[in-house]
SEPAKE-150084 format. One record per residue (C-alpha): residue number from 1; x, y, z; residue in one letter. Coordinates in Angstrom, 1 decimal. Layout:
<pts>
(NUM,(X,Y,Z),'a');
...
</pts>
This chain:
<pts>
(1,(80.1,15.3,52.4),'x');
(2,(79.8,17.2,49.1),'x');
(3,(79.0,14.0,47.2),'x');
(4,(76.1,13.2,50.1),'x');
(5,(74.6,17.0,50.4),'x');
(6,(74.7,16.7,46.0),'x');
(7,(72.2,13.3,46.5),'x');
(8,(69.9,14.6,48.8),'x');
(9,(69.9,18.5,46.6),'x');
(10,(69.4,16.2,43.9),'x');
(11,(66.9,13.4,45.3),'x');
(12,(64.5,16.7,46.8),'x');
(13,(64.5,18.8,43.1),'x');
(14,(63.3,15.3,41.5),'x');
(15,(60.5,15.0,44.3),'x');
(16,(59.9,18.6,43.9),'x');
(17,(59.4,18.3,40.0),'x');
(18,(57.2,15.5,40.3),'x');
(19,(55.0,17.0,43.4),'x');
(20,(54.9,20.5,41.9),'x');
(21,(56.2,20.6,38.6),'x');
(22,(53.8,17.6,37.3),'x');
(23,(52.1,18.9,34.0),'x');
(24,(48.7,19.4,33.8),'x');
(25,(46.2,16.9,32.3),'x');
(26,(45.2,18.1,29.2),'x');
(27,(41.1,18.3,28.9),'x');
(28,(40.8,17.8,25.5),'x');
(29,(41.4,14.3,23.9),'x');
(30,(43.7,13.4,21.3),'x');
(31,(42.5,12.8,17.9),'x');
(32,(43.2,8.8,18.8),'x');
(33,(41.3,8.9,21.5),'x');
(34,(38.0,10.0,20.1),'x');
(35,(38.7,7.6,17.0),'x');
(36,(39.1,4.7,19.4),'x');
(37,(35.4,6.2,21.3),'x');
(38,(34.1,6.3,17.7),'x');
(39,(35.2,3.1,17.2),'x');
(40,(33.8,1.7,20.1),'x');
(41,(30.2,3.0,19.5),'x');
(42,(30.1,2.2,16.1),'x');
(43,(30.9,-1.8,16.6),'x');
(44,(28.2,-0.9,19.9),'x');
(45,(25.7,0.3,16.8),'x');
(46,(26.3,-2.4,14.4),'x');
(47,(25.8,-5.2,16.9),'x');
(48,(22.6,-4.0,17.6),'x');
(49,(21.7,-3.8,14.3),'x');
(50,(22.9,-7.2,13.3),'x');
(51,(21.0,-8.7,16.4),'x');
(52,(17.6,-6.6,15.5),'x');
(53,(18.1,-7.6,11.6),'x');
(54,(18.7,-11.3,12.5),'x');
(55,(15.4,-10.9,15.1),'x');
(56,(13.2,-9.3,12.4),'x');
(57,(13.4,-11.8,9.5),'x');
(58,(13.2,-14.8,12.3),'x');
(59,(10.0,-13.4,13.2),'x');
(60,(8.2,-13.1,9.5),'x');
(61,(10.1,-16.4,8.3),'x');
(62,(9.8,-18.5,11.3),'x');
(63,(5.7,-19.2,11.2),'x');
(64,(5.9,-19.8,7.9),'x');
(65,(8.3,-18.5,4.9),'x');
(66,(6.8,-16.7,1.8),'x');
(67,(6.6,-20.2,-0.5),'x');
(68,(4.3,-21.6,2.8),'x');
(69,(1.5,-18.8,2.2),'x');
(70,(2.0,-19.3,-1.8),'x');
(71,(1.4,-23.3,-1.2),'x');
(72,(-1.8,-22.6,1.1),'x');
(73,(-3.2,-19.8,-1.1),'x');
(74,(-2.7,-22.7,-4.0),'x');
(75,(-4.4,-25.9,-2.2),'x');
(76,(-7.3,-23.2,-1.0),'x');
(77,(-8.1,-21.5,-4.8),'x');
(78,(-7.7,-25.7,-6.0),'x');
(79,(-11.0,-26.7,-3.6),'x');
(80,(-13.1,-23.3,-4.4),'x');
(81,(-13.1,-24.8,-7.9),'x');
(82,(-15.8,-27.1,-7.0),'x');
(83,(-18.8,-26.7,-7.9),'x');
(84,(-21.9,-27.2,-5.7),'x');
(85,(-24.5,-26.4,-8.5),'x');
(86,(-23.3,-29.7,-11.1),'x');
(87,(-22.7,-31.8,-7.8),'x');
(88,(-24.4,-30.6,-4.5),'x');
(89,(-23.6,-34.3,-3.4),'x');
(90,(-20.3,-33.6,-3.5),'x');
(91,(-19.5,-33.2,0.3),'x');
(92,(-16.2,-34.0,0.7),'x');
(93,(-15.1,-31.7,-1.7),'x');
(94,(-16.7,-28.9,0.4),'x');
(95,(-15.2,-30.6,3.3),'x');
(96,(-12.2,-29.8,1.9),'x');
(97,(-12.8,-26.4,1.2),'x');
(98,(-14.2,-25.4,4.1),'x');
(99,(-11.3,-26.9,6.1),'x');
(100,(-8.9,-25.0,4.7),'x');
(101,(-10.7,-21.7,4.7),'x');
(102,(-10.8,-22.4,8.4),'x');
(103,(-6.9,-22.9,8.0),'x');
(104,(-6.8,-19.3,6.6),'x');
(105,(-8.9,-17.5,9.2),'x');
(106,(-7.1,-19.6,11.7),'x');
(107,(-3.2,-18.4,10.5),'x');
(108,(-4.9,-14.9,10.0),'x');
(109,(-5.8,-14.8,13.9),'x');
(110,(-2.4,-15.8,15.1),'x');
(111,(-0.7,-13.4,12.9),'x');
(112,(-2.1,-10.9,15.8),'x');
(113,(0.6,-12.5,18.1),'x');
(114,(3.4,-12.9,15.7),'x');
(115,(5.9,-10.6,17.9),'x');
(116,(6.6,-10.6,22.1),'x');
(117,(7.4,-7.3,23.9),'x');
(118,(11.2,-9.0,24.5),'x');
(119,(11.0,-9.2,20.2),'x');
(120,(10.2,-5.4,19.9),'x');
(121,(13.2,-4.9,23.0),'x');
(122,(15.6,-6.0,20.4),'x');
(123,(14.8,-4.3,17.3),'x');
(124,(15.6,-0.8,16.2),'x');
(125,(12.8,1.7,15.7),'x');
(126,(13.0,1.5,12.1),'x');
(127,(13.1,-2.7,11.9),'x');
(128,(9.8,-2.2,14.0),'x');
(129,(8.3,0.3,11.5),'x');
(130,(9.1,-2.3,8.9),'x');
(131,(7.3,-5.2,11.2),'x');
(132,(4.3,-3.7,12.2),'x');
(133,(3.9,-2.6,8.2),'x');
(134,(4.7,-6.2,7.3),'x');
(135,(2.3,-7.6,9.9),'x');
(136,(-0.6,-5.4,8.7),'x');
(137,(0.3,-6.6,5.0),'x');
(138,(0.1,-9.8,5.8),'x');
(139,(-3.0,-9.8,7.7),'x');
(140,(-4.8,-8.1,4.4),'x');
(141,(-3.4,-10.3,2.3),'x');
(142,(-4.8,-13.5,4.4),'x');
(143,(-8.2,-11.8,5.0),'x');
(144,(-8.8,-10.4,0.9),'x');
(145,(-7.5,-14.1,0.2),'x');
(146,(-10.5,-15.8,2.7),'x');
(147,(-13.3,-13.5,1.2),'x');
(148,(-12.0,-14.1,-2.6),'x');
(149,(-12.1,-18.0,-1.9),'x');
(150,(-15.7,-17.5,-0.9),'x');
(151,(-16.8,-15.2,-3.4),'x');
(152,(-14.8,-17.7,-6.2),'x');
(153,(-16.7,-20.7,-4.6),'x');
(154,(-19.9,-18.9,-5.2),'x');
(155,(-19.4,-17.0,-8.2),'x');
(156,(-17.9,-19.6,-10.6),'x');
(157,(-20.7,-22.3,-10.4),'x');
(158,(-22.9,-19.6,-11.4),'x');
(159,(-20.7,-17.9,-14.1),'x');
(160,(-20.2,-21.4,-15.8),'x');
(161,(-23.8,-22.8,-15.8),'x');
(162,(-25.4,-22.4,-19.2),'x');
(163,(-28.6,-22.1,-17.2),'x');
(164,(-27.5,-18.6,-15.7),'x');
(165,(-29.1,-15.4,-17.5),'x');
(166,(-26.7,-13.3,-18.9),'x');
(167,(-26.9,-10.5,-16.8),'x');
(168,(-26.7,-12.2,-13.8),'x');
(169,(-23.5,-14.2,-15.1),'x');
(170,(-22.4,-10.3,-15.5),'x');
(171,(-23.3,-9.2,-11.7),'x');
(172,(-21.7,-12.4,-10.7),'x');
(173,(-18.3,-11.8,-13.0),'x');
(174,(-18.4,-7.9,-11.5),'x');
(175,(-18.7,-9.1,-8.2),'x');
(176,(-15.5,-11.5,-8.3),'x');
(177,(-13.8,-9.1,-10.6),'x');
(178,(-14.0,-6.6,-7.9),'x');
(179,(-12.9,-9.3,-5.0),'x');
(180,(-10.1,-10.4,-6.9),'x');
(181,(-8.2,-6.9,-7.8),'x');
(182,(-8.6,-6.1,-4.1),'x');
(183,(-6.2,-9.8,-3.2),'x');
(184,(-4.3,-9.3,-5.8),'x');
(185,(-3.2,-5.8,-4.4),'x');
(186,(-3.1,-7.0,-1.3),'x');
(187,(-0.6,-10.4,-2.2),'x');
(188,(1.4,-7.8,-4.2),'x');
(189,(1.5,-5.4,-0.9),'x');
(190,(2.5,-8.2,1.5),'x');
(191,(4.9,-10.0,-1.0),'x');
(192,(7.0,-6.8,-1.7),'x');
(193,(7.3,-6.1,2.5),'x');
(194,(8.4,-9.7,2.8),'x');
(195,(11.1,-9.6,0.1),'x');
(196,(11.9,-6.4,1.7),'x');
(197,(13.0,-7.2,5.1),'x');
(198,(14.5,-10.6,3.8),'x');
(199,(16.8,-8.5,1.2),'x');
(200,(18.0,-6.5,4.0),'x');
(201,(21.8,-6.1,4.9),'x');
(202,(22.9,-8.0,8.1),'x');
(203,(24.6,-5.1,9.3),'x');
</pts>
């Protein structure tokens, strides 16, 4: 009978302890549980970032990478050479040029829609900063290359024919001088954003 009454004392003090002598909770974590919260937003963080860094240098490289706009900037300077003073009969050299001057102006305009909304969705505020500078970059760059082609194509058949009066071989050197320090800024501008975002950490 002892034995029995010494369960059932002993069975009601262990539901007692664990109905009103549970411990309370304790409200402030432990020093592991905010490092593993830490931990947990900073891989949150740097997946962003590597999917916003991965999304940004698609979108610059994937029209056309930086060698592309060197190569088209080359074969477009290589027809303004001819000259239309010496050989006005020369139409399919101007063909040429004109065709890819029209390339230019063409690549310039869809450089406007280079980016979506869902693009933007995935970068960070700063890789968009660094976008939208690169975009207006290269948009300068393209347009100060179209109007130096033009003025080259012009100028140099003047510049070069012993005909021309001094002065106006002057006006006409000015003139490009001043066309050709304003795309040379420009390239400079745009080639430094490109290398920029291309040279930046994954992650």
């Amino acid at each position: 009978m002892n034995k029995t009454k010494n369960i059932i004392l002993t069975s009601l003090t262990s539901i007692s302890l664990l109905t009103l002598g549970m411990p309370l909770l304790n409200t402030n974590p432990s020093p592991i549980s905010i490092s593993v919260v830490q931990a947990k937003t900073k891989s949150h963080k740097e997946t962003k970032l590597e999917a916003s860094r991965k999304d940004l240098k698609t979108i610059i490289s994937m029209p056309m990478e930086k060698e592309n706009y060197l190569n088209l900037e080359k074969w477009l300077m290589e027809s303004a050479r001819y000259n239309d003073i010496e050989d006005p009969s020369n139409t399919a050299a101007q063909r040429k040029f004109d065709i890819r001057l029209k390339n230019i102006k063409r690549i310039n305009k869809q450089t406007s829609k280079m980016y979506t909304k869902s693009d933007i969705k995935v970068l960070t505020n700063s890789d968009y900063k660094l976008l939208k500078k690169y975009k207006k970059s290269l948009k300068s760059y393209l347009s100060d290359l179209y109007d130096y082609a033009v003025e080259y194509q012009e100028a140099m058949p003047v510049i070069n024919n012993p005909k021309t009066q001094d002065n106006t071989k002057q006006q006409s050197q000015s003139e490009l001088d001043k066309y050709k320090k304003s795309f040379d800024k420009s390239k400079t501008k745009w080639q430094n954003n490109y290398d920029q975002i291309m040279n930046l950490p994954d992650k």
